[in-house]
Structure formats: structure tokens, C-alpha cells
VEXMARVO-708042 format. One line per field, with one value per residue (C-alpha): residue in one letter; chain; x, y, z; residue number from 1. Coordinates in steps of 0.05 Angstrom, whole numbers, plus 32768, in hexadecimal, padded with zeros to 4 digits. Layout:
BEGIN
r c(a:...)
c c(A:...)
X c(X:...)
Y c(Y:...)
Z c(Z:...)
k c(NUM:...)
REM end
This chain:
BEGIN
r c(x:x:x:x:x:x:x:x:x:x:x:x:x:x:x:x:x:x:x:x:x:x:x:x:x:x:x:x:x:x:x:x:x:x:x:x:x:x:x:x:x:x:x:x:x:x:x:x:x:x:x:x:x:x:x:x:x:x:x:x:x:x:x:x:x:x:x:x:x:x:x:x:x:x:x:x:x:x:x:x:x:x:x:x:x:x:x:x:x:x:x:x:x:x:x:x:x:x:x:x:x:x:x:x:x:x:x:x:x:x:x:x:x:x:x:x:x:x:x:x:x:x:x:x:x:x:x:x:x:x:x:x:x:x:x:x:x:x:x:x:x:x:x:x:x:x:x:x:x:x:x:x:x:x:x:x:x:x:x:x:x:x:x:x:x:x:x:x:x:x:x:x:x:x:x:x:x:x:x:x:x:x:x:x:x:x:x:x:x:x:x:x:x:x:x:x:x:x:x:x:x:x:x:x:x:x:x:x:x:x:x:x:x:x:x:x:x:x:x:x:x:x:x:x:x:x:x:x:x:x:x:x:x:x:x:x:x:x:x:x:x:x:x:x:x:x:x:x:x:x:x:x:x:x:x:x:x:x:x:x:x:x:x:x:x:x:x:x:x:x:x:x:x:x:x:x:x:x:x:x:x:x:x:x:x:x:x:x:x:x:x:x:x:x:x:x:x:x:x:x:x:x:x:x:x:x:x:x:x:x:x:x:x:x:x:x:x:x:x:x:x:x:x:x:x:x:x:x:x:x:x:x:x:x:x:x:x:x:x:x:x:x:x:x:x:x:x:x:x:x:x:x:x:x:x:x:x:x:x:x:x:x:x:x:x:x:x:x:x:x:x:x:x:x:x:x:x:x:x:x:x:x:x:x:x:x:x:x:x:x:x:x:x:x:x:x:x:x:x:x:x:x:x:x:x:x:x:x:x:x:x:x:x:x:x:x:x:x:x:x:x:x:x:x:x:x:x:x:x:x:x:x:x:x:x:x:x:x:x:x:x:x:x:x:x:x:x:x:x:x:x:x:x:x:x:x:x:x:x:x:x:x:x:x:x:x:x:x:x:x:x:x:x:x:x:x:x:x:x:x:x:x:x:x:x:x:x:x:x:x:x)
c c(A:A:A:A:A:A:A:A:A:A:A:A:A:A:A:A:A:A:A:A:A:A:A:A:A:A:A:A:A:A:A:A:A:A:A:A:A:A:A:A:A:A:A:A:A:A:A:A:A:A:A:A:A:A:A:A:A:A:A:A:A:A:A:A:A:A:A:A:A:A:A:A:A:A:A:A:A:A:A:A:A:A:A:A:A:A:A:A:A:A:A:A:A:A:A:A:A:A:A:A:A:A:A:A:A:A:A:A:A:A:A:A:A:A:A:A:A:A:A:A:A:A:A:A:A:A:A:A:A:A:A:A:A:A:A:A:A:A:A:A:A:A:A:A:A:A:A:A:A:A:A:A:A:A:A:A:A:A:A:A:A:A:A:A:A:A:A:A:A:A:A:A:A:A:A:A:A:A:A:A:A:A:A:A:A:A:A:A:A:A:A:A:A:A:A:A:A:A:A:A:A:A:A:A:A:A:A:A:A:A:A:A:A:A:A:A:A:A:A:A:A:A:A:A:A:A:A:A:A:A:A:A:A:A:A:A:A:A:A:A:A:A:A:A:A:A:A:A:A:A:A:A:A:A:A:A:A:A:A:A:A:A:A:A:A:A:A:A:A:A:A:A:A:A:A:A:A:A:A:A:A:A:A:A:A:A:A:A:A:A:A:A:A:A:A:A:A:A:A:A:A:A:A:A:A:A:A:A:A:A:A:A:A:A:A:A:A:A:A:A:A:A:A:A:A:A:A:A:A:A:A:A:A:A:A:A:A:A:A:A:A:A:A:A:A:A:A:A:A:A:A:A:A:A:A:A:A:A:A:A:A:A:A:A:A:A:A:A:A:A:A:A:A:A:A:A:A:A:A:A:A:A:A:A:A:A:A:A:A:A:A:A:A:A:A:A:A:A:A:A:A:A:A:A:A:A:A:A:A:A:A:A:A:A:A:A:A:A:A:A:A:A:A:A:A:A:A:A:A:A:A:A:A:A:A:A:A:A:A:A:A:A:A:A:A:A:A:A:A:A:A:A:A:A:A:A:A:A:A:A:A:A:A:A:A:A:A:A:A:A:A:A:A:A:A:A:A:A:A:A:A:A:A:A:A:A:A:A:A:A:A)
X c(7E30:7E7D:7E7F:7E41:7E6C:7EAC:7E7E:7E5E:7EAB:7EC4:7E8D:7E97:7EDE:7ED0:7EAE:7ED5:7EE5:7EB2:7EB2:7E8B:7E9D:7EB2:7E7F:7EAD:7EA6:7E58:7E47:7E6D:7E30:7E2C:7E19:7DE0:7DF5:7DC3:7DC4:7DE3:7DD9:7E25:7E2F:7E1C:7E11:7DD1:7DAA:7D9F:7D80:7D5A:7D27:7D20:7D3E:7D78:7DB2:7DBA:7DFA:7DE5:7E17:7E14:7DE7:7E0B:7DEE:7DD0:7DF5:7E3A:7E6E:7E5F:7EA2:7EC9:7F0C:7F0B:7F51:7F9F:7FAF:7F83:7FB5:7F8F:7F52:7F39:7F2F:7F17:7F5D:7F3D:7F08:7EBE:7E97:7E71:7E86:7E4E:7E15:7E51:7E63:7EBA:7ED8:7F25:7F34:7F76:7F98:7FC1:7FF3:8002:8017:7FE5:7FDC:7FD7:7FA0:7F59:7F1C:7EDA:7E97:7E50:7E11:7DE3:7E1C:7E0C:7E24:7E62:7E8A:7EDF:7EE2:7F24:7F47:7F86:7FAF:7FDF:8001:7FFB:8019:8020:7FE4:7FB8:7F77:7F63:7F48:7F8A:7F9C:7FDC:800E:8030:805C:803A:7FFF:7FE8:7FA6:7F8A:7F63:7F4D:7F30:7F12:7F3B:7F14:7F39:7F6D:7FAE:7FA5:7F71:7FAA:7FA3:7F5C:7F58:7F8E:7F98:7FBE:7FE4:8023:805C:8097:8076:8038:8030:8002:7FEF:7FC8:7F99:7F6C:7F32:7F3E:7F5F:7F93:7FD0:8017:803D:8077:8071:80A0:80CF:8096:8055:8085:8092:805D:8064:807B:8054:8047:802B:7FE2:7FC8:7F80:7F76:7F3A:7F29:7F11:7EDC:7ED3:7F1A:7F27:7F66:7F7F:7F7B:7FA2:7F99:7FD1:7FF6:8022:8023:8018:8020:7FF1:801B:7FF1:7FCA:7FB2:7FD5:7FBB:7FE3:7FC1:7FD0:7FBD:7FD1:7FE2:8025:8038:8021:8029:8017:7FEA:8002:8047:8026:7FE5:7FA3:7F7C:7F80:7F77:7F65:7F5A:7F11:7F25:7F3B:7F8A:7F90:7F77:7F95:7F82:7F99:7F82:7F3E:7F2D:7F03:7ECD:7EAD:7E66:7E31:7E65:7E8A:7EC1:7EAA:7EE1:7EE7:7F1B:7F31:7F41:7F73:7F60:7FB7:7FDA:8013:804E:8044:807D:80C2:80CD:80DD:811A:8101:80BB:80BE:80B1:8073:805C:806F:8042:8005:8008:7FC3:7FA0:7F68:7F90:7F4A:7F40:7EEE:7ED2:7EBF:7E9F:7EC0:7EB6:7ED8:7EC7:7F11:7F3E:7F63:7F30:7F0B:7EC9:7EB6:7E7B:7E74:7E69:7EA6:7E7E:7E89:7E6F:7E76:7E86:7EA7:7E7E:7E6E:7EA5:7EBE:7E9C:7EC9:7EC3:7EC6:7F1B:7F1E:7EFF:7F1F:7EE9:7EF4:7EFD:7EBF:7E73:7E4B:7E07:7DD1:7D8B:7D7C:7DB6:7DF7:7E2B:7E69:7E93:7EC4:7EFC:7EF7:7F24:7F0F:7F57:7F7F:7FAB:7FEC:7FDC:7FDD:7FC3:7F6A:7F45:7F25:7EE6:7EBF:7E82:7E52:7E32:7DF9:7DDB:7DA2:7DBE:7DCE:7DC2:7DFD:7DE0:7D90:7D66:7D3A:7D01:7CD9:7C8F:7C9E:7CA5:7CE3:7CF7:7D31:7D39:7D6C:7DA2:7D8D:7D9B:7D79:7D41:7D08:7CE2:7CBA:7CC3:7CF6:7D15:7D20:7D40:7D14:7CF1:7CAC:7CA6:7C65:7C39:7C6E:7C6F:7C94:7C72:7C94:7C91:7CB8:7CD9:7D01:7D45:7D20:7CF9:7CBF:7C89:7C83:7C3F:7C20:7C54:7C40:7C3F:7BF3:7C00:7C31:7C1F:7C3A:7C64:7C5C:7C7E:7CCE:7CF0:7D32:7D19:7CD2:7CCB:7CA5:7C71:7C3F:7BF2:7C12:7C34:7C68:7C89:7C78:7CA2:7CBC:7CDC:7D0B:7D43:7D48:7D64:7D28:7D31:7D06:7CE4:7CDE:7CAD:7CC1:7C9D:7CB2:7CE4:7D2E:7D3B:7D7E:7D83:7D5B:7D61:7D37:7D2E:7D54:7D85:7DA7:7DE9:7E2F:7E49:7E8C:7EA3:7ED8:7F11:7F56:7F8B:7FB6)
Y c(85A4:85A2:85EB:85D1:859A:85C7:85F9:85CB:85AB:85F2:85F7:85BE:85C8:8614:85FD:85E6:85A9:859F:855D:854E:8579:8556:8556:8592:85BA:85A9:85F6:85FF:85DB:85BB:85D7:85FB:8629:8658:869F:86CA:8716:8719:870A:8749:8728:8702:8746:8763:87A6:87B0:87FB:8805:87D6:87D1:87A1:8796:8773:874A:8734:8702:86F7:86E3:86B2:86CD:8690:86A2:868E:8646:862E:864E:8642:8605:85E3:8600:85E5:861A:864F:8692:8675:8643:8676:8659:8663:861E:85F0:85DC:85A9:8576:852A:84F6:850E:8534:8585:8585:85C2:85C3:85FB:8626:8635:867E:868F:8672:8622:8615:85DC:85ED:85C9:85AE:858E:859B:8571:857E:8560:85A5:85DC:85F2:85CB:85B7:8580:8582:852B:850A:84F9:84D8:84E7:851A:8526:8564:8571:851D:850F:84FB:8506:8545:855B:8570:855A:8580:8598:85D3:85E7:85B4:85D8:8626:8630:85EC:85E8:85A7:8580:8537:8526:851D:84E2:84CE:84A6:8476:8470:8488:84CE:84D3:851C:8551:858D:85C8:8603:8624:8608:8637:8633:8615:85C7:8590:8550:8512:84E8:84AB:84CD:851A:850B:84DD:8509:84FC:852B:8510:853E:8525:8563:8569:8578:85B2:85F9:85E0:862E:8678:8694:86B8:86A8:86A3:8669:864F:8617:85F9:85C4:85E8:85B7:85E9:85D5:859A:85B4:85D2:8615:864F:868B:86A6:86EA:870F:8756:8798:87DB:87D7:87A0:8765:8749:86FD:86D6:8693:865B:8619:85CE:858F:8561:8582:8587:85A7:85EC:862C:866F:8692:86D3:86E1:870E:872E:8727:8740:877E:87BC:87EC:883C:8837:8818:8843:8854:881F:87DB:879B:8759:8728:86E8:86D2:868B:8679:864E:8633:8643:863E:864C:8684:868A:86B4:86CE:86E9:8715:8724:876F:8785:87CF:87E4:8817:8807:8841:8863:885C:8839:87EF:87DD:87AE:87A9:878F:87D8:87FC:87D9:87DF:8828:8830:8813:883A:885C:882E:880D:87C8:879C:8766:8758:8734:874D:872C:8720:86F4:86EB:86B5:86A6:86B6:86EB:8725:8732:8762:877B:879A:87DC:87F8:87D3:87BF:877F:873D:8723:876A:8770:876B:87A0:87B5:8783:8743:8706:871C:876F:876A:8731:8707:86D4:869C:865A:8648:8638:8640:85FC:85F7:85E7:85E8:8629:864C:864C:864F:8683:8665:8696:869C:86EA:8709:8739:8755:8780:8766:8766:8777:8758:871B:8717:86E8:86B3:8693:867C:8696:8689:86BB:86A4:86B3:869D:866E:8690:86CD:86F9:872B:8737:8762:8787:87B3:87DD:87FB:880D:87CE:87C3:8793:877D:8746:870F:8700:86D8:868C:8653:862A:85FB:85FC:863B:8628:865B:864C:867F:868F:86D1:86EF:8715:8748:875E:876C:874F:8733:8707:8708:86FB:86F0:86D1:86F8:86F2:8708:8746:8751:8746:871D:86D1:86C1:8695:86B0:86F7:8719:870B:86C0:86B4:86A0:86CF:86C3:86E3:86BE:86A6:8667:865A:8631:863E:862B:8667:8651:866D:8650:863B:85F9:85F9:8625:8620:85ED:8641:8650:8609:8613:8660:868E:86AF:86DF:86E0:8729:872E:8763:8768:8795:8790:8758:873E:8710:86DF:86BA:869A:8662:8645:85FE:85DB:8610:85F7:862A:8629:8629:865E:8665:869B:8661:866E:863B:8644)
Z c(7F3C:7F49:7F65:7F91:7FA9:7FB5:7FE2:8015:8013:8022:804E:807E:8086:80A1:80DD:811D:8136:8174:819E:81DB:820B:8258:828A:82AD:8270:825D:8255:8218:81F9:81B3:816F:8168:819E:81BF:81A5:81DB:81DD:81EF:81A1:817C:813C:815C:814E:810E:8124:815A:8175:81BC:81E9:8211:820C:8256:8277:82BF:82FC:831E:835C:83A3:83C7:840D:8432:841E:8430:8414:842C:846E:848B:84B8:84B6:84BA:8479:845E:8464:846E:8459:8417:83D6:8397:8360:834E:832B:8341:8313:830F:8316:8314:834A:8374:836C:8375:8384:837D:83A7:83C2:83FD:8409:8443:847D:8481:844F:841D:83D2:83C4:83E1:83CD:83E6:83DC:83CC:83B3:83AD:839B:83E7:841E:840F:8438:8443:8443:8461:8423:843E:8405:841C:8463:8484:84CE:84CB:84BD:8480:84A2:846E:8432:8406:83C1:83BB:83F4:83F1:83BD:838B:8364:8366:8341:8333:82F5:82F7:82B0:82A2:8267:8228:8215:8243:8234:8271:82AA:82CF:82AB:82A8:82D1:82CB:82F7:82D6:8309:830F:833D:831E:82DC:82C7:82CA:82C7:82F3:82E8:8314:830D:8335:8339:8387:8389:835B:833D:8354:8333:8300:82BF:82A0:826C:829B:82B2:829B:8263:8244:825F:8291:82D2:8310:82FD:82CA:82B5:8291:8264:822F:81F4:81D6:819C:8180:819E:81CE:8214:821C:8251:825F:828A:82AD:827F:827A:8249:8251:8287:82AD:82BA:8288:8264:822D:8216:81FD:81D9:81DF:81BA:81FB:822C:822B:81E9:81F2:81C4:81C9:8184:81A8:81C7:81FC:8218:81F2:8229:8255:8272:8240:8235:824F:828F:82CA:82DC:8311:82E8:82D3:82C9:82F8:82D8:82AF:82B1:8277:825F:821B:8225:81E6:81B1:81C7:8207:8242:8275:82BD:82C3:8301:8307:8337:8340:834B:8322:82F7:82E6:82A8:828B:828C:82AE:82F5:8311:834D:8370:839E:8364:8357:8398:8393:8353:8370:83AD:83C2:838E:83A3:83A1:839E:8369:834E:8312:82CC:8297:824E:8212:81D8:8195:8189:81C8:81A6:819E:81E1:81F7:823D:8253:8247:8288:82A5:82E0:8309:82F6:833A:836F:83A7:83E5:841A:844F:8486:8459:8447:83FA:8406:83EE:83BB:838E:8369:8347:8330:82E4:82D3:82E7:82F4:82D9:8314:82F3:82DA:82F5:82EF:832E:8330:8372:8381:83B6:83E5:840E:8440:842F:83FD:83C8:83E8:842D:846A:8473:845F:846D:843B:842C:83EC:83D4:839F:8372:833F:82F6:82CE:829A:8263:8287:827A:824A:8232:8205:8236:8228:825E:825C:8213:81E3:81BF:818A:8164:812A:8128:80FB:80B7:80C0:80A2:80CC:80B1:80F1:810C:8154:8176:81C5:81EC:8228:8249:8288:8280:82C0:82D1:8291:826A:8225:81E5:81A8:8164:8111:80E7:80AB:8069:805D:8046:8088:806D:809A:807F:8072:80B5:80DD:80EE:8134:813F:812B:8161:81A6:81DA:8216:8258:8286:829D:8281:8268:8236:8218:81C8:81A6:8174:8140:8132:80EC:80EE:80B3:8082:803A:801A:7FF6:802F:803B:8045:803E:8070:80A0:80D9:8119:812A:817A:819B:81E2:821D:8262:8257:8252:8220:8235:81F4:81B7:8188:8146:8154:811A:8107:80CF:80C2:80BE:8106:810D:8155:8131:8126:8118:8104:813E)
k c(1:2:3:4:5:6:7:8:9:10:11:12:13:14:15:16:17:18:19:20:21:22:23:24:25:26:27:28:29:30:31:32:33:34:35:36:37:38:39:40:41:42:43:44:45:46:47:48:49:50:51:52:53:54:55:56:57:58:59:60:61:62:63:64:65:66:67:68:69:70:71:72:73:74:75:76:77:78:79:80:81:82:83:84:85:86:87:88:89:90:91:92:93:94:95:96:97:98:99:100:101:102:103:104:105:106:107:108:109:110:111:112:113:114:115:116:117:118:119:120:121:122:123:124:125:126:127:128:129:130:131:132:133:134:135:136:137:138:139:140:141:142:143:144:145:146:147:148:149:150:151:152:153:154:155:156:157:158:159:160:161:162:163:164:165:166:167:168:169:170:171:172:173:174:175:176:177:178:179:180:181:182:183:184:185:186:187:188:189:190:191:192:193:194:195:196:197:198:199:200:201:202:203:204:205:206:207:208:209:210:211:212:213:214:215:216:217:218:219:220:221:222:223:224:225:226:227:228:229:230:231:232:233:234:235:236:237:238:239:240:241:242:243:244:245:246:247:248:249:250:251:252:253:254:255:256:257:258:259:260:261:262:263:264:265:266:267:268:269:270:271:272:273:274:275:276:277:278:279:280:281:282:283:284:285:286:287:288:289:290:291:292:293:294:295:296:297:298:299:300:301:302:303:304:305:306:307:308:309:310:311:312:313:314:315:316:317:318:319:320:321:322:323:324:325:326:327:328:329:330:331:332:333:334:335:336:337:338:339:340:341:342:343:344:345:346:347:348:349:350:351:352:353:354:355:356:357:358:359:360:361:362:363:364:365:366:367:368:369:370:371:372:373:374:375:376:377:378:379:380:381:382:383:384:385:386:387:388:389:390:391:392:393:394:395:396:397:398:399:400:401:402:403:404:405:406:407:408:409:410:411:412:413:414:415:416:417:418:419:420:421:422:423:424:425:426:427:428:429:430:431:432:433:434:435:436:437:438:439:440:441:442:443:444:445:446:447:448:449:450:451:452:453:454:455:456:457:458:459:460:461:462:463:464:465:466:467:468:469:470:471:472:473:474:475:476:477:478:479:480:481:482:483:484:485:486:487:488:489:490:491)
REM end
């Protein structure tokens, strides 16, 4: 009884912290997460299907947000935060070049049309008739957060950036900042020019990601805080970046990240520059010099990781979010904002283009928005020919299953329920299960049985999918009942 007691003890204290997430970070979900297909360990073995990586979708109407004002510099670009507050959409965008402010807010109550209001915060060419939050100078990459439990009401939102090192802000209402910024919300850690900024519900903390470099040159590090303030780094360097399957003339700019279901998905921006091969350089010609006849375009990959140290990309390398066609506001650049917001069944990728190069002259900017079924980053797909694959071993007392799938035409789901052995539970076979043929993010799988025999409580089970002319997003029993490990590290 006392080594019973010890293991559910042992037990407990293996799974991470995980508090309500803030309305800005509501993706990252709560425990039981849905099974993602970015997670290898969600399949057990599968025959015939395809583990298929999707990009986002652009929106036809793009550019959601044009240049309209001076104080937008060469045009607004989205280094910066959209979420939701209340029945509003923020977005906490950037301005580049020119006489430009360093930071805007825009307005919207679909994700669509989105309004510049007349703040009257901050003076620009004597006037406070505009939308700015910061002036110049004050705030480069806004990553903007509703505390999770703030000190004062006076603290209740904090934007992150970089102003010679990265820093931090406070505000009552996400507008109206102190930019008297105390020695301590300065130079919070080493860093480049480039920082991102999220809460991490899973542990309870602030988390970065920011430019350092490896023997590629620019690549992410990611330093951790408690409040804010105090921040340290698990790694002294890179722990994401270019790598020996990429092309010569890759590095990674930045990668915002998000908690989303239990894991951490990133979008690294990839600058497409060469870097010398060997050696380093005093001087910024030489690294002009070494990127010369490079492509000198930055797009958007997708990566994921369960701890922020150890990091996967697609195989194929190919953008999440790509450039757009010659001439187009978005055919140079794209930068996105840290996070995705969730809009019914889709989620929404803003992202800042440039119709520029990296470096060159001065492009124009705009924002765009690019779109993905939720949870829609990676499926099991199967064609004419059925495919199927069974699920990892977990414990559930409920044969319901919710799944996440698309059934093209002459499509079908049908499932069973087996042992840790494989072997078909009794009640719970193929022909007992009633078949799916249509598109939901959220349909519960059933079987004509009602209940597992009181054998089977408690005992690990598997699901077995057959799949034909399908992509299946994501899955989850009803009442899991497991051990949740989001990879945690005491760091």
C-alpha cells in the first residue's frame, strides 16, 4: 500500500504546473490536449497513409491593413501581437523607415475590417489625433500579454520589445503605456535586435525566444522568467537554426511562438542570405559581402518543439505562410505576428509583407492574413486506397473518440477499439462503429455498444482508425485519464 502511495505521489509531481491560460494565449488549451499528428508518439504504427504537413491559406482580400498615415514609416508590418480582448480583435502592429512611430494599434470586430481609432495618447507632428501607442525609439517588436496575475491594475497588460536591449512596459488598458521604463524593465537579458515574447501557461512563466547566432549566423535562443523581470537563459546560445538539410543561403531571423494543445509551435522566419563559411567578421561590409547574390527574401516555416530546447521542422522545408507572386505587397517579406487568433473553425496567421528585399531599398508594407483549419497543421491522409494506423496506449473509460477530420468525395472514418495487445475489444469492432463521412472539427466517434466491461476499467486501450479518401487533423478519447508530460525540464 505504501509503494502505491509513493507512485501516484511520484506521479503527480511529474506533471507540469498548468494554470489558466490569458484570454491572449487561449490556444495553448488545457489538459487533455488534442492529439496532434505533429507529435509522433500519437501513432503507434500505421499502413498506407501519408503524414501530410498544410500551409496556411491567404485570404483573397489581402492586404487587411494598408498604409494610410506618415507615422507609418514605409508602411504598417506586423513584428507585433493580434488577440482578442472582450468582443474586440487588437493588433499591436510596427512601423519601419521613414519618420515612423514604433508602435500602432489597429481595431476590429470580425478579424477583417480593421479600424486605425484616434487614440490621443502620443503626439506625432503636434498632434495627438492618431492611433500610436509608442513613439519612436520606445518599443521595436511589441509582444503584447494580459498579465495572468498582475501586481496593480496599473500593470495589468505588458508589452515586451527591444529598445537597445529587450524591455518591458505596463498599461492599465493595453493603450495608455509607461514609458518610464525603471533600470529593471531594461536590458532584461542579452540579446539582439529581434525578441518574442509569450506566457507559458504550461509552467507557469514568460518565455523569449530571441536573435543570437551559430555557425550559420542568425539563429533563436530562449531565456525564461518567473515575473518578468528576472530572466535566465537554460541555453547560453542558439537552440534553433539552420541546419545541414537546409540550403547554403538560410537563417532564422526570429520565431515567435505559441503554447498550443500541449506542445509549442513556432514560425521561423527564414531569411534566405548566405553567411561566410568560415572565420568571423569586424565589420557589417563583410556581411553584406557574404550574402551577395543570395536571394535576400525572408518567408515562414513551421516548427514545434515539447520543451523549447529540442525543435522539428517539416520535412520538406517548405513555407508555412510563402512569399507571394512578383510585384505583390507580400512577394519580398513576411514577418507574422506572435501568435494565431482562433476565429471559429480557423485559425488567423496576420503577417506583416514587403514588396522589398531584406536590406534593400526602401519596400513597401502592408499586412496580410493567411488561414488554417484549427488544428490543421499536420493530418493522416489516405487516398482511393484505405489506410489505417492505431494510436498510442492510454487509459479511457468512455468509448466515444473526437476527432478533428475531412471526408472528400467517397470518403470515410470507421474505427475499433483494441487492447494493449491489438486485439479488437469485444462490442467495439470496425462493423460496430458508426462511420463518418463528412467535415467537422469536432465530431465524437461512437460504437452501437454503450460501455466497456467493468474488465476493461481502467486499463490502457488503443483506438484502430480505417481511413479512405480522408485527412485526419487530430483525435481524442473523451475522458482520457493519463499522466500529462509536455516534456518538462527544471529550468
Amino acid at each position: 500500500m505504501t509503494r502505491i502511495i509513493w507512485c501516484v505521489a511520484l506521479a503527480l509531481a511529474l506533471i507540469p504546473a498548468v494554470r489558466s491560460a490569458p484570454q491572449s494565449d487561449s490556444l495553448a488549451g488545457s489538459p487533455p490536449f488534442r492529439r496532434l499528428f505533429l507529435d509522433a508518439t500519437v501513432v503507434e504504427e500505421s499502413a498506407n497513409l501519408q503524414r501530410v504537413f498544410h500551409s496556411a491559406v491567404k485570404h483573397p482580400g489581402n492586404p487587411v491593413i494598408r498604409k494610410e498615415h506618415s507615422w507609418e514609416g514605409w508602411g504598417p508590418y506586423l513584428y507585433g501581437t493580434v488577440l482578442k480582448d472582450g468582443d474586440t480583435y487588437r493588433m499591436w502592429y510596427q512601423g519601419v523607415g521613414g519618420d515612423c512611430a514604433d508602435v500602432m494599434m489597429a481595431v476590429s470586430k470580425d478579424g477583417l475590417r480593421w479600424t486605425k481609432p484616434d487614440l490621443g495618447v502620443v503626439e506625432y507632428a503636434g498632434s495627438k489625433k492618431n492611433n500610436i501607442v509608442a513613439g519612436k525609439g520606445l518599443c521595436h517588436i511589441p509582444s503584447v500579454i494580459r498579465h495572468p496575475d498582475p501586481a496593480s491594475p496599473a500593470q495589468r497588460w505588458l508589452m515586451f520589445g527591444y529598445a537597445d536591449g529587450p524591455c518591458v512596459a505596463y498599461s492599465p488598458d493595453g493603450i495608455r503605456w509607461d514609458w518610464n521604463r525603471k533600470p529593471e524593465q531594461r536590458t532584461l537579458f542579452s540579446s539582439s535586435d529581434v525578441v518574442n515574447v509569450f506566457f507559458d501557461p504550461y509552467r507557469s512563466r514568460f518565455t523569449a525566444t530571441y536573435k543570437t547566432s551559430n555557425r550559420r549566423h542568425r539563429a533563436v535562443g530562449v531565456a525564461v522568467s518567473d515575473d518578468g523581470l528576472k530572466w535566465k537563459k537554460p541555453v547560453e546560445g542558439a537552440v534553433f537554426g539552420a541546419d545541414d538539410l537546409d540550403p547554403d543561403a538560410t537563417q532564422i531571423y526570429g520565431m515567435p511562438v505559441f503554447p498550443y494543445q500541449g506542445i509549442y509551435i513556432g514560425l521561423p522566419w527564414i531569411y534566405h542570405a548566405r553567411w561566410i563559411k568560415y572565420g568571423k567578421y569586424t565589420r557589417p561590409d563583410v556581411m553584406y559581402e557574404a550574402q551577395e547574390g543570395s536571394p535576400l527574401t525572408v518567408d515562414v516555416q513551421l516548427a514545434w518543439s515539447h520543451d523549447m530546447l529540442s525543435w522539428t521542422r517539416t520535412p520538406e522545408r517548405k513555407p508555412f505562410i510563402p512569399l507571394g507572386p512578383k510585384g505583390v505587397f507580400d512577394s519580398g517579406m513576411i514577418y507574422t505576428a506572435r501568435a494565431p487568433v482562433q476565429l471559429g473553425d480557423r485559425l488567423y496567421f496576420y503577417y506583416g509583407g514587403f514588396n522589398g528585399l531584406h536590406d534593400k531599398g526602401t519596400p513597401d508594407g502592408a499586412i496580410g492574413l493567411a488561414t488554417l483549419r484549427l488544428d490543421g497543421f499536420c493530418s493522416m491522409s489516405a487516398g482511393n486506397r484505405e489506410g489505417s494506423f492505431i494510436t498510442r496506449r492510454e487509459v479511457f473509460n468512455t468509448p466515444r473518440v473526437v476527432i478533428n477530420a475531412v471526408c472528400r468525395k467517397g470518403g470515410r472514418i470507421e474505427a475499433e477499439i483494441v487492447d494493449r495487445n491489438n486485439k479488437v475489444v469485444p462490442g467495439f469492432s470496425r462493423s460496430d462503429c458508426v462511420p463518418f463521412t463528412g467535415d467537422s472539427v469536432q465530431h465524437t466517434m461512437t460504437w452501437k455498444t454503450a460501455a466497456f466491461p467493468e474488465s476493461l476499467r481502467d486499463r490502457d486501450k488503443k483506438v484502430r482508425f480505417f481511413l479512405k479518401n480522408t485527412d485526419l487533423y487530430s483525435y481524442l478519447p473523451v475522458d482520457i485519464n493519463t499522466l500529462i508530460d509536455n516534456g518538462s525540464r527544471d529550468y
